[in-house]
C-alpha angles and dihedrals in degrees: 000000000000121000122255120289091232098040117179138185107259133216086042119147121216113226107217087244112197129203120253081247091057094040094049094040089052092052095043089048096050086049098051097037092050087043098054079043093051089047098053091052081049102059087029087069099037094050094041098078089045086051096045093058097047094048078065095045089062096039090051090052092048087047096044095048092052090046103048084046092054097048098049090043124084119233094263087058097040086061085054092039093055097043088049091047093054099045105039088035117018092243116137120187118190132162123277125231140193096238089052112132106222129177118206138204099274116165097010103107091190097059094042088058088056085045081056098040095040093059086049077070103028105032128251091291082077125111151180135216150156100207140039119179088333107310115115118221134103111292129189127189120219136164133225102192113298098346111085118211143183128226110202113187130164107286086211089069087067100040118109129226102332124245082252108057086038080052096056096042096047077054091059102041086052089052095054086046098056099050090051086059089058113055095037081059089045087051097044097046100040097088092033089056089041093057084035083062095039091054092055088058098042083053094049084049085248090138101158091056095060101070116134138203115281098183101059119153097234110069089215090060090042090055084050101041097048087041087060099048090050089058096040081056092043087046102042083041089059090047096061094043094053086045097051089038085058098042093045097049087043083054099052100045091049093080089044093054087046096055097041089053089049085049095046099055092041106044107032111079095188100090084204105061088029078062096044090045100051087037083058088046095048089045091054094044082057091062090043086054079042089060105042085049091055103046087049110128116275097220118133097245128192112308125208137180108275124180110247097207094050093050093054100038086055090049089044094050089065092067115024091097095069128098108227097052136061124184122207107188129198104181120151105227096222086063117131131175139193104243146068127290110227087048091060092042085062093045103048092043092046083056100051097044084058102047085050088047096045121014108057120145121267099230097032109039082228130118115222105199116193119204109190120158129186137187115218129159096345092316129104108207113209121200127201114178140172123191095218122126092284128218132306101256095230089056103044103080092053080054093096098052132110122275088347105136111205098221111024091181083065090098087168102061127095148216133054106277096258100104100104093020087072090038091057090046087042093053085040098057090043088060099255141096139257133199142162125210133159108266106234086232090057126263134078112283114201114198125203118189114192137177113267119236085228097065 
């Protein structure tokens, strides 16, 4: 059976590939991000010995105060004190025991900082916790005298900014990060992507397409830019030139050949050597169609819808008769193409003089030549396969250049090596691919991928 139309190595593995914006919006992000991060440790621990002190500062004056109205009060007033301190502040001030079960602070450094500060002002009796016998708060433990209290107070009324509202902030500031990101990465890839798409036309012989902006505001881009369009000129400039040199020269040997093949059959009596001699002719007038096709413009001209089946059977139809090829066909009837007509005649029949000169089996001396054609995704994929003895890997991907033969001990055959190199240029400047490979059931498989009619 043949092999697939779409055939494809197997066991590969895809690498997951990113854009040079991705890429650069991901770095720029990780930099910024770590940097507003980095930043935020950074004031948190600057900021944390000044608050510290100050969270002392307040503790020690609501200390102070309790305790200097306590002391200047009798015990009649302390009970209404108290009650007045707990209900107006939220201060509540209770004995302290020595069975008390108290929890301190362990394990939080901030708070052991205020503890520090807080017996700077108090003296080293104070202390901190955040329970006693059970019941959470800030409580601070003072003495009067001889009688030991605690002052137990809303630990919310010390805390600094809460996680929340750090939380919030640190969003924002990685938004605005990220957005940043963006838009330097736009900016950055913007000209990279426009000379990325210029290339591509520079490489499909599309030159007048290429052409980049000369006025862009960074002087770096504007020396690019104009240094491409020099080349594109130099380039589109050689391209004439080379196609003018080979039509030209076509041209010119056509009269002379003329001439010669007159003289021959006029003037040589032996039929044998009057038939070598035209068949040499004729040989040489088909380079010489092989040149002029080659050095055809390259310019994308008007498509139409063609039908595929009709193009190839007639294609077919030119050769069938002969001995050392047979053409299985599997063309769908309903198959139409974006292109012209007389370019895909060329092509096809380019294809399949090459697969009867080349591509004969081994055991047999015949070539069996396989047309398939399928539609998939917008795309009609057309197949064109021999079950001869294939091409050398290291050689098949040189087998679309110019003038390479694929098998230079081959004295017999024929032509200039031009015959897939136009095809390629042909398929290229009708807005599809083309592409060889060995087939892994032997033989050279050539795909042709074409825009669909139904598009």
């Amino acid at each position: 059976m043949p092999a697939p139309l779409d055939a494809r190595p197997t066991g590969t593995i895809s690498k997951v590939r990113f854009s040079l914006f991705w890429r650069t919006f991901f770095l720029l992000a990780l930099l910024l991000v770590g940097s507003v991060v980095a930043w935020l440790q950074t004031f948190r621990m600057l900021e944390s010995e000044p608050r510290a002190a100050q969270t002392a500062q307040q503790i020690a004056s609501i200390v102070n105060l309790s305790r200097a109205a306590l002391v200047h009060s009798d015990a009649i007033a302390r009970i209404s004190l108290i009650k007045q301190l707990a209900e107006l502040e939220g201060v509540k001030v209770v004995p302290r025991t020595a069975i008390d079960m108290v929890q301190g602070f362990e394990g939080d450094t901030q708070m052991q900082r205020v503890l520090v500060e807080l017996r700077v002002r108090l003296g080293e009796k104070a202390t901190l916790a955040r329970k006693v016998n059970g019941e959470e708060g800030l409580w601070v433990g003072f003495g009067i005298e001889n009688e030991k209290f605690w002052l137990q107070t809303d630990i919310s009324r010390l805390n600094p900014v809460p996680g929340r509202a750090w939380l919030v902030w640190l969003s924002i500031a990685a938004l605005l990060s990220l957005t940043g990101a963006a838009v330097i990465a736009r900016l950055i890839n913007r000209p990279l992507k426009a000379l990325s798409f210029a290339a591509s036309r520079v490489k499909d012989g599309d030159f007048d397409a290429s052409r980049l902006n000369e006025d862009a505001v960074t002087s770096e881009i504007r020396e690019v830019n104009a240094g491409f369009n020099r080349m594109a000129e130099q380039l589109a400039k050689i391209e004439q030139d080379r196609a003018v040199m080979l039509a030209g020269i076509s041209h010119d040997l056509r009269t002379p050949l003329a001439r010669l093949r007159l003289e021959t059959e006029m003037s040589v009596a032996d039929d044998v050597a009057r038939n070598h001699m035209v068949s040499d002719l004729e040989q040489l007038d088909a380079i010489i169609d092989k040149f002029l096709d080659y050095a055809r413009p390259t310019d994308q001209q008007h498509l139409r819808a063609v039908a595929l089946n009709d193009v190839v059977e007639a294609c077919v139809l030119a050769v069938q008769q002969t001995d050392d090829l047979k053409v299985k066909l599997d063309l769908p009837a309903d198959f139409h193409v974006m292109g012209d007509e007389i370019e895909l005649t060329r092509v096809i029949t380019n294809l399949v003089e090459n697969a009867r000169k080349y591509g004969k089996t081994i055991t047999t001396g015949i070539t069996q030549l396989d047309i398939a054609a399928r539609e998939r995704d917008g795309w009609v994929l057309l197949k064109v396969r021999d079950h001869g003895p294939g091409v050398n890997e290291d050689i098949l991907k040189h087998m679309t250049k110019p003038f390479f033969r694929g098998d230079v001990a081959r004295t017999a055959a024929t032509g200039a090596g031009l015959g897939l190199a136009i095809v390629e240029k042909t398929i290229q400047r009708l807005g599809g691919s083309f592409s060889l490979h060995n087939s892994s059931t032997g033989g050279l498989a050539a795909n042709i991928r074409l825009p669909s009619a139904k598009r």
